[in-house]
C-alpha positions as a printed Julia matrix, in Angstrom:
547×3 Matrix{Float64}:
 140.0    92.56   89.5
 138.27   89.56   87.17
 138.11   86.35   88.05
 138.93   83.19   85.48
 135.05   82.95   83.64
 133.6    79.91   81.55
 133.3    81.61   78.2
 131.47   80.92   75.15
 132.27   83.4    72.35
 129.21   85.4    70.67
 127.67   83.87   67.78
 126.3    86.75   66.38
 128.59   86.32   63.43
 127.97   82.58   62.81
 123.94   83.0    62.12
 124.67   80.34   59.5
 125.55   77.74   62.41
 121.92   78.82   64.12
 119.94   76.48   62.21
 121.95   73.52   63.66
 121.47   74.57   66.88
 117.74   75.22   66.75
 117.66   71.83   65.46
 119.49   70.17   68.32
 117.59   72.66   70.57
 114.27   70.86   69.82
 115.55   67.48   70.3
 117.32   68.46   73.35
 114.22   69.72   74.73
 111.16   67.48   73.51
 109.12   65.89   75.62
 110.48   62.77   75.25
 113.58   63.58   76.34
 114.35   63.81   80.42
 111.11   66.34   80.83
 111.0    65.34   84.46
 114.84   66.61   84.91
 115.35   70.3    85.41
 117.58   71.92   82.43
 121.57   71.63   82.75
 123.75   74.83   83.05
 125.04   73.46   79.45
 121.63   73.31   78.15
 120.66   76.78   79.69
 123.56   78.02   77.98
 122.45   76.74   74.68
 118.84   77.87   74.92
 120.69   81.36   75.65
 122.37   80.94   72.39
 119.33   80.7    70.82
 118.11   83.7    72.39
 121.38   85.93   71.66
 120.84   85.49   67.83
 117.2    85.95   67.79
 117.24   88.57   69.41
 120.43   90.47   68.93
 119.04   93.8    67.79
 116.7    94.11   70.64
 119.95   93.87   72.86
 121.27   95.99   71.23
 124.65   93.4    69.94
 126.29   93.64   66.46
 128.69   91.72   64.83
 131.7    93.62   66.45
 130.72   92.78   69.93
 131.39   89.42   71.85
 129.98   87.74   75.02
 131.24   85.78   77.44
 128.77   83.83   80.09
 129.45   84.52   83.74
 126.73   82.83   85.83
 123.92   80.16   85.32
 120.67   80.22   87.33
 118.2    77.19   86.86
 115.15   77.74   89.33
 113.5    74.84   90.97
 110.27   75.16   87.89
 113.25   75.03   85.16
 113.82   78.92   84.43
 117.07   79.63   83.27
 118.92   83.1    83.9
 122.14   83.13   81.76
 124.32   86.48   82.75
 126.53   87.52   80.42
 129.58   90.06   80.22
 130.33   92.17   77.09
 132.96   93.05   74.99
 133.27   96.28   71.77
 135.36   95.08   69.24
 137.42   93.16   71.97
 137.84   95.58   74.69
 135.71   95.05   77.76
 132.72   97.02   78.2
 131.82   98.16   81.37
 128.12   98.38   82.09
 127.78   95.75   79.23
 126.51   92.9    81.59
 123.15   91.46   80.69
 120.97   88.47   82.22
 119.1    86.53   79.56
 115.83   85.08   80.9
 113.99   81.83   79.86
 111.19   79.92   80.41
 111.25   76.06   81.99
 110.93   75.35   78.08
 113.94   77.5    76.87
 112.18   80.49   75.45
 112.84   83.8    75.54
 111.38   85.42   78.66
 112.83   88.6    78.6
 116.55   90.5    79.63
 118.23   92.09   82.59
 120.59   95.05   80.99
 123.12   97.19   83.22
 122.65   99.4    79.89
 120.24   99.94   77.2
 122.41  102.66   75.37
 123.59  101.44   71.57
 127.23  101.02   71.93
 129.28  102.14   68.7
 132.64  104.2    68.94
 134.35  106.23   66.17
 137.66  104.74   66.92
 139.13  102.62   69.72
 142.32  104.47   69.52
 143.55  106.39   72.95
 144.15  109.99   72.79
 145.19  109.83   76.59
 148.85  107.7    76.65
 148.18  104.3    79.21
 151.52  106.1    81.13
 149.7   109.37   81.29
 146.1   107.03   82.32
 149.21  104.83   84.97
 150.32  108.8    86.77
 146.35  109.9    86.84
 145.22  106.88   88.92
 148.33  106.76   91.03
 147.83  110.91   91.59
 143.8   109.99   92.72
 145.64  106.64   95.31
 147.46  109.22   96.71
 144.86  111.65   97.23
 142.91  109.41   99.1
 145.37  108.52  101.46
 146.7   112.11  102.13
 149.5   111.94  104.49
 150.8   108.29  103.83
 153.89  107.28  102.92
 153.06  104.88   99.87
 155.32  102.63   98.28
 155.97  100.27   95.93
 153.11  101.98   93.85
 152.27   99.92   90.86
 149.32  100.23   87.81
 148.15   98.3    85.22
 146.16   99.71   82.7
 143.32   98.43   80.33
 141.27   99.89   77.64
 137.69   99.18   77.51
 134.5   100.92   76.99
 133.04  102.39   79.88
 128.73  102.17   79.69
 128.52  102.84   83.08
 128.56  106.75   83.08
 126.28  107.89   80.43
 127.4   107.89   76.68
 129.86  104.66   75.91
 133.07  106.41   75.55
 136.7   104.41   75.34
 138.3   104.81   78.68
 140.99  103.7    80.82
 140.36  101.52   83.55
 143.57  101.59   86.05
 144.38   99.09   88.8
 146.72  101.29   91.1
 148.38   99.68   94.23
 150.69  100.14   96.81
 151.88   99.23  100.05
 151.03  101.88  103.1
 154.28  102.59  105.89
 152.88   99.66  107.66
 153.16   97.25  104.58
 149.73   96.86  104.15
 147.97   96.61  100.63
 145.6    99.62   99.88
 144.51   99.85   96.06
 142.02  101.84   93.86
 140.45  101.3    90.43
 140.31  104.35   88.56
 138.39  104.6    85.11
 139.88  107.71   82.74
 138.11  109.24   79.81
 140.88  107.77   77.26
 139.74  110.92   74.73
 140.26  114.01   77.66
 141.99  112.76   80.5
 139.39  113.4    83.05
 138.63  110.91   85.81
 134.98  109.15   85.19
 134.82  107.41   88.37
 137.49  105.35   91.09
 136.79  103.26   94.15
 138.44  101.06   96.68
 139.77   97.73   94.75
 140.11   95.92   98.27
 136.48   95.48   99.46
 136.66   95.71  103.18
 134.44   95.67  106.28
 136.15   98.17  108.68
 135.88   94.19  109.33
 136.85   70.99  117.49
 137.73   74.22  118.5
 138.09   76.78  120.89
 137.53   79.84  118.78
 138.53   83.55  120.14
 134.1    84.75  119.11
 132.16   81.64  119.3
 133.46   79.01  121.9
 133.6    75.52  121.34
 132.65   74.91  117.34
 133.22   72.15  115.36
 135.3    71.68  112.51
 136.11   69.4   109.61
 139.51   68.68  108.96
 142.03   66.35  107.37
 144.47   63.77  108.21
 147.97   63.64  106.72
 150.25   60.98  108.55
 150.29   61.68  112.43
 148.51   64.99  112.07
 145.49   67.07  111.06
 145.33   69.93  108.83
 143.45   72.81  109.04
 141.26   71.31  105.54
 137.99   70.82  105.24
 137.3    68.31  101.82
 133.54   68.17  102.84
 133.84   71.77  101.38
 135.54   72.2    98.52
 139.08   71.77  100.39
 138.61   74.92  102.14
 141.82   75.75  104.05
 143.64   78.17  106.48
 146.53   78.91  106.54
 148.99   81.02  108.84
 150.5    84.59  106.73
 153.01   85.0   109.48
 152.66   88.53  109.38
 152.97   89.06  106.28
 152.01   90.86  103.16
 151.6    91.31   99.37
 153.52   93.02   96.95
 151.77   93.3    93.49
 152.79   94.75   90.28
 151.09   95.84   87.47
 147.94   93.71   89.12
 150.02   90.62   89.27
 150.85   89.88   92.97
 154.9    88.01   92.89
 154.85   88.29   96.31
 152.14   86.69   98.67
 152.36   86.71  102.13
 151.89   82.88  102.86
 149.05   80.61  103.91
 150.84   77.77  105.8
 148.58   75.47  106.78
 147.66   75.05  109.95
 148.01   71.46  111.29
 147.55   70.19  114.8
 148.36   67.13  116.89
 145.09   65.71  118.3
 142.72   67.89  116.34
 141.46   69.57  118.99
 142.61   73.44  117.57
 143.45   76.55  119.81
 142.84   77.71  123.22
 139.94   80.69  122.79
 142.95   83.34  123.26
 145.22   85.66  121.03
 147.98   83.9   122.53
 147.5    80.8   120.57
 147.9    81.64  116.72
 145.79   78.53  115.89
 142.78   80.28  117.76
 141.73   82.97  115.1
 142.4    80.14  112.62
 139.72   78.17  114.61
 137.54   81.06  113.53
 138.03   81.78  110.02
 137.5    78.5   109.39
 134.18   78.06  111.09
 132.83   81.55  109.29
 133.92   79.66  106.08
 132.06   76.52  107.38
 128.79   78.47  108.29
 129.46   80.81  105.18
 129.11   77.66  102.68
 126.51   75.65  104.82
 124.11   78.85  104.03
 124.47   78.96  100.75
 124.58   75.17   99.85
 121.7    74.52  102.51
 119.33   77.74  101.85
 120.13   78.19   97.67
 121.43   74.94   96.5
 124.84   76.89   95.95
 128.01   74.56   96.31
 130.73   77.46   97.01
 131.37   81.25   96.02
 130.76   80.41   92.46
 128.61   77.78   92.89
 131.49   75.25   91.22
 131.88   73.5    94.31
 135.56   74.96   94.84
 136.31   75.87   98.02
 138.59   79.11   98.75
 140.79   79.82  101.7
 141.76   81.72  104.58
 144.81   83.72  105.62
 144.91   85.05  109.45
 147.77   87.34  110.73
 147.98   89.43  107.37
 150.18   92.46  108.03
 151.23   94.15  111.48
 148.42   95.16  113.77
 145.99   95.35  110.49
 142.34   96.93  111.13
 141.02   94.97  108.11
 139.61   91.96  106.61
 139.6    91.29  102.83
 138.5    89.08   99.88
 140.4    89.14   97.0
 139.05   87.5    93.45
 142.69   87.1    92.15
 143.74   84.93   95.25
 140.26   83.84   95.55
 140.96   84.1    99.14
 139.69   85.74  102.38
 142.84   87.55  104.61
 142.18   89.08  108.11
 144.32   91.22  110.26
 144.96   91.01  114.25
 143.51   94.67  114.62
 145.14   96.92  116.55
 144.09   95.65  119.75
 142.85   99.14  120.79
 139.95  100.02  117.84
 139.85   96.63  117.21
 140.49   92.65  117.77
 141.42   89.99  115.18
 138.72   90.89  112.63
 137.91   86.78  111.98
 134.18   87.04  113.32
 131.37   84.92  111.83
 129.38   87.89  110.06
 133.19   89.44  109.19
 133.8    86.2   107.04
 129.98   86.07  106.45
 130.36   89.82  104.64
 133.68   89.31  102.81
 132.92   86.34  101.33
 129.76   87.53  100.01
 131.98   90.04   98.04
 133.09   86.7    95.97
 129.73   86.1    95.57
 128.44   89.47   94.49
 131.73   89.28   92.02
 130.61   85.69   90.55
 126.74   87.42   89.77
 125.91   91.04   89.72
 129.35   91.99   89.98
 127.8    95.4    91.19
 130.07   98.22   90.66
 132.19   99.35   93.87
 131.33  103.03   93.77
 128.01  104.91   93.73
 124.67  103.68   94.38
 125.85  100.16   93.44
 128.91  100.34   94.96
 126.69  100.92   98.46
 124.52   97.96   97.26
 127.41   95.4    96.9
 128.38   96.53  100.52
 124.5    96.07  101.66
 124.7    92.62  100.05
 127.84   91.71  102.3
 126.04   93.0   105.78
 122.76   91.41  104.55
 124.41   87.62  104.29
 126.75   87.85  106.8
 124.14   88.67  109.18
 121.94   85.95  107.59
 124.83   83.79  108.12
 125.51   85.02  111.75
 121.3    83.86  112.42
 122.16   80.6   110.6
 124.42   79.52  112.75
 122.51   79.34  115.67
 125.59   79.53  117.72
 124.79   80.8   121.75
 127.99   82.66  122.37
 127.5    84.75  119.04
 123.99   85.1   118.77
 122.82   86.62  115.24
 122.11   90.06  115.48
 121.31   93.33  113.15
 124.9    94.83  114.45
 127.58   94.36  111.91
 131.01   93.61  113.28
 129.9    94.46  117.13
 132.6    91.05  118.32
 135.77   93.08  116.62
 134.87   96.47  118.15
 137.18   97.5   121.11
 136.8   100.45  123.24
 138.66  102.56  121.31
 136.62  102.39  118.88
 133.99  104.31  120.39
 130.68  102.51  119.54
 129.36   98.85  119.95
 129.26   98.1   116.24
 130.76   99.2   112.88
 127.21   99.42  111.59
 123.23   99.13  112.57
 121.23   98.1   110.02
 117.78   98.62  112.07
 118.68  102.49  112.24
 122.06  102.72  110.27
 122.63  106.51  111.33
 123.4   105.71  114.63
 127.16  105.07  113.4
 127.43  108.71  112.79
 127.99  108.27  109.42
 125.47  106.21  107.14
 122.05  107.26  106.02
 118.65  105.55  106.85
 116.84  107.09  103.82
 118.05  107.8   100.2
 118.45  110.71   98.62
 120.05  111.98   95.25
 123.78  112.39   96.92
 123.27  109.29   98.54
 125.46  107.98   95.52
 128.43  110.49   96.7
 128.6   108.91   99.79
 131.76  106.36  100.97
 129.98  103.11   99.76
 129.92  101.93  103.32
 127.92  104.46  104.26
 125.78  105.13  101.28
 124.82  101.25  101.8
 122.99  102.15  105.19
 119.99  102.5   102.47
 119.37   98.81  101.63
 120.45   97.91  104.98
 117.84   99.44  106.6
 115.08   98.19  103.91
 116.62   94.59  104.65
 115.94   94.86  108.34
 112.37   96.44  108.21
 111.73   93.81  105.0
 112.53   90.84  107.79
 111.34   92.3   111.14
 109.07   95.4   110.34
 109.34   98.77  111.92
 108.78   99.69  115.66
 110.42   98.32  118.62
 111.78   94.76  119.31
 113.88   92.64  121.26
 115.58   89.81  119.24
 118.26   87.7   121.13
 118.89   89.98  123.63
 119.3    93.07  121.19
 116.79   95.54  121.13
 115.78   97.72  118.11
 113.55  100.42  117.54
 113.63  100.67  113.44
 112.22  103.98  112.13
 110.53  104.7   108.66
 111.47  107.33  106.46
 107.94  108.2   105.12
 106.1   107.7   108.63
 104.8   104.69  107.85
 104.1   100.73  109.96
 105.94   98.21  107.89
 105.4    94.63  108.89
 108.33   92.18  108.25
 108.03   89.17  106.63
 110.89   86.91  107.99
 114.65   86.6   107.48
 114.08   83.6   105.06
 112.48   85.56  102.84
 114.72   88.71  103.0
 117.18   86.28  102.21
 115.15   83.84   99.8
 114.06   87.41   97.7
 117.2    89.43   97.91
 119.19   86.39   96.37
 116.67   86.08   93.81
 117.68   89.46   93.04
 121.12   89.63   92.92
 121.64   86.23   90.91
 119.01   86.76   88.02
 117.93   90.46   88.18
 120.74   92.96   89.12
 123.75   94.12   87.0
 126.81   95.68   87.41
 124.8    99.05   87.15
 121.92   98.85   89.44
 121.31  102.17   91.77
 118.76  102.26   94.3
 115.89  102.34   92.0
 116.84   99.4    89.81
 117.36   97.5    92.88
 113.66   98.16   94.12
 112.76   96.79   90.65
 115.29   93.61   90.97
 113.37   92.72   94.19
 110.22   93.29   93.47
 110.6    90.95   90.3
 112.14   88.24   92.71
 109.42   88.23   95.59
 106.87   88.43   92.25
 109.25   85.4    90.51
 109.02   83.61   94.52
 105.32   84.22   95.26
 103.66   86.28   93.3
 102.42   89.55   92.39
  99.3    89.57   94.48
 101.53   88.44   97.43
 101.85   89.7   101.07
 105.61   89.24  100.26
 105.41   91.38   96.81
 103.52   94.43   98.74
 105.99   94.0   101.8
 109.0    94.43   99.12
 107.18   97.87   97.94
 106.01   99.0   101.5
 109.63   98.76  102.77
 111.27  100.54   99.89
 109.01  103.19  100.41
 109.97  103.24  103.77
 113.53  104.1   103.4
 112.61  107.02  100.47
 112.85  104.56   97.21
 110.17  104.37   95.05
């Protein structure tokens, strides 16, 4: 899925117009003018500019690729981080992302690549048909939902250069999706050598945690809303006109990655605003809480990193409870730009609306918006670990007594039937039966929910250390993979560092190892190299087998 980008096309082919710029560069930037102001996101992007035509051949760009910015970092000193996405002779390249770093004057610092490989094809022609590319990624949605009935199965195909997987090669990248006997959406991305046919990678295209007021999680909470006439809607304009709305048990029917069918969002409105009773008998009540996790969601990141909304444009998304018929899911989806939740089943689970559900999947929008890490592999399990690591951060934020933040991901959705207390544990993530505390070369094989039990379990012992603890009632006993004491250094600066990270250091191809590197560059960036916090960074990698 991509998401509607500012875009500035590459001037790699324009050197002539360079000299102009330089020019207005200066002036922009003399001391003269508005030194005590930090730089603008326009004026980062010119200084990147700059950078992209002085130093093209070091990044590896000719005069048949373009660039398109996707993100704009300005830290508090005046850095600028300008990410950019790639494209080969128009086609998009995958694995072509790149952060461009400057200094508080506009220099060249330095570059973040997801590759470093030259990129150069012999021909951008297909040997493999897109219908023949269409059948392949609707054979590999099938196989992963052995004994569904799927329907309404629909692809759309692209061409682009894959420099994810080794050598750039042209490939096929495949949106399949379809509609399971239940009428609920399950898609998968798969990416096709366009030359042989065979399947380079494919991963889940939904990204899903498995996921006043009276709210069913976290009692009384407040809420801003709006009034329209004699009632209140369900709108908050303090935040970017975030809504929710009502799907009526609905669901979505897309076609060749174009969705003509939405299940609605009608707005919720209310009487006296005072919104739901605390019970699944009142629709309005899981509204009360998807609208509080986007409340607490966007108070985080506005209050803690200065970022006003999922892409930090101040636009607010919106919510859509009662998605599908007893629906075990919640989901954020870039091309809705939208957050949807199911009721559960009522036996595995309850309406999956919780504050570090929402917490999670709107992360994904944020991850999307920056790193854009791939969903499969190593950085597939890192976009995951990004989710559990802010909605938890969120869940602490909050402060709120009857959902006290915790290290247990999705433990107020969980019903007995679902046989544990949490979906996941990020103090000793094996004890779900399924994820890994420790990496390991096939840790990138794993499901990406799993395989991100890695970075979860670095997060926790980077915050709280290793050993036994009670926090809120909860009590932990973290191990270390290498034998080893870790001491934590706070949730503020898990968070403060692993941001860092993700908005100005990691790509669309970090693994494990580059993600050791992205952090320890951030807590270096945030307090130095000699720091307590830069050895903490290194002591808890090498805790959980990285590095």
């Amino acid at each position: 899925m991509t998401s509607r980008r500012r875009s500035m096309t590459s001037r790699l082919a324009a050197a002539g117009v360079a000299a102009t710029t330089t020019a207005l560069l200066a002036a922009a930037l003399s001391p003269t003018a508005g030194a005590a102001d930090r730089p603008t996101r326009d004026t980062a992007i010119r200084n990147a500019v700059t950078a992209l035509v002085d130093q093209a051949a070091h990044l590896g760009l000719t005069s048949v690729q373009g660039t398109t910015v996707r993100d704009v970092i300005v830290d508090k000193d005046g850095s600028q981080h300008v990410r950019y996405d790639r494209t080969y002779r128009q086609l998009p390249v995958l694995g072509g992302d790149f952060v461009i770093h400057l200094t508080p004057e506009g220099t060249y610092r330095g570059a973040s690549r997801a590759t470093t490989r030259p990129i150069s094809l012999s021909t951008i022609r297909p040997a493999v048909s897109a219908p023949r590319a269409a059948d392949l990624a609707t054979a590999a949605l099938r196989a992963v939902n052995v004994g569904e009935l799927l329907k309404k199965i629909t692809t759309k195909q692209e061409l682009v250069v894959d420099a994810l997987h080794g050598a750039p090669k042209l490939a096929w990248r495949t949106n399949a999706v379809a509609q399971d006997s239940a009428g609920n959406p399950v898609a998968r991305t798969v990416v096709t050598d366009a030359t042989t046919g065979a399947q380079i990678d494919a991963w889940d295209s939904i990204e899903t945690a498995t996921g006043d007021g009276q709210s069913l999680y976290g009692g009384t909470v407040p809420l801003e809303t709006t009034v329209s006439g004699s009632t209140y809607q369900l709108k908050d304009a303090t935040r970017g006109n975030t809504y929710t709305g009502d799907a009526e048990n609905g669901t979505d029917l897309c076609i060749l990655g174009i969705c003509i069918i939405r299940a609605p969002a009608t707005l919720f409105t209310d009487a006296d605003n005072h919104w739901g009773t605390g019970t699944t008998a009142d629709r309005a009540s899981a509204a009360v809480d998807a609208q509080y996790g986007t409340d607490e969601t966007w108070d985080y990141y506005k209050d803690t990193f200065g970022r006003s909304g999922i892409k930090g444009d101040g636009v607010g998304s919106f919510n859509r409870v009662h998605y599908g018929s007893s629906y075990n899911n919640a989901f954020w989806d870039d091309t809705c730009f939208c957050m949807t939740y199911g009721d559960g089943d009522g036996t595995t689970f309850g309406p999956l609306v919780s504050l570090d559900v929402a917490g999670h999947e709107m992360t994904h929008g944020v991850t999307s918006a920056t790193a854009d890490l791939t969903y499969s592999g190593e950085p597939g399990g890192l976009n995951e670990a990004t989710s559990d690591i802010f909605g938890t951060l969120v869940e602490f934020n909050a402060a709120n007594s009857t959902d006290l933040g915790d290290y247990l991901i999705g433990e107020k959705i969980v019903k007995s039937g679902f046989g544990r207390s949490a979906l996941r544990y990020m103090d000793e993530p094996s004890k779900d039966g399924n994820s890994v505390n420790c990496w390991s070369s096939s840790v990138g094989n794993l499901d990406v929910h799993y395989s991100s039990g890695v970075a979860n379990h670095f997060a926790y012992l980077l915050a709280e250390g290793s050993g036994a603890k009670t926090l809120n009632g909860v009590s932990y006993n973290s191990p270390t993979c290498n034998g080893s004491s870790v001491t934590g250094i706070g949730r503020a600066k898990l968070g403060a560092i692993w941001y860092k990270a993700l908005t100005t250091y990691m790509t669309s191809s970090t693994n494990y190892a580059g993600a050791r590197t992205a952090t320890l560059n951030a807590a270096r960036d945030l307090y130095g190299a000699g720091s307590t916090e830069y050895a903490a960074v290194g002591a808890a990698w090498s805790a959980v087998s990285v590095g």
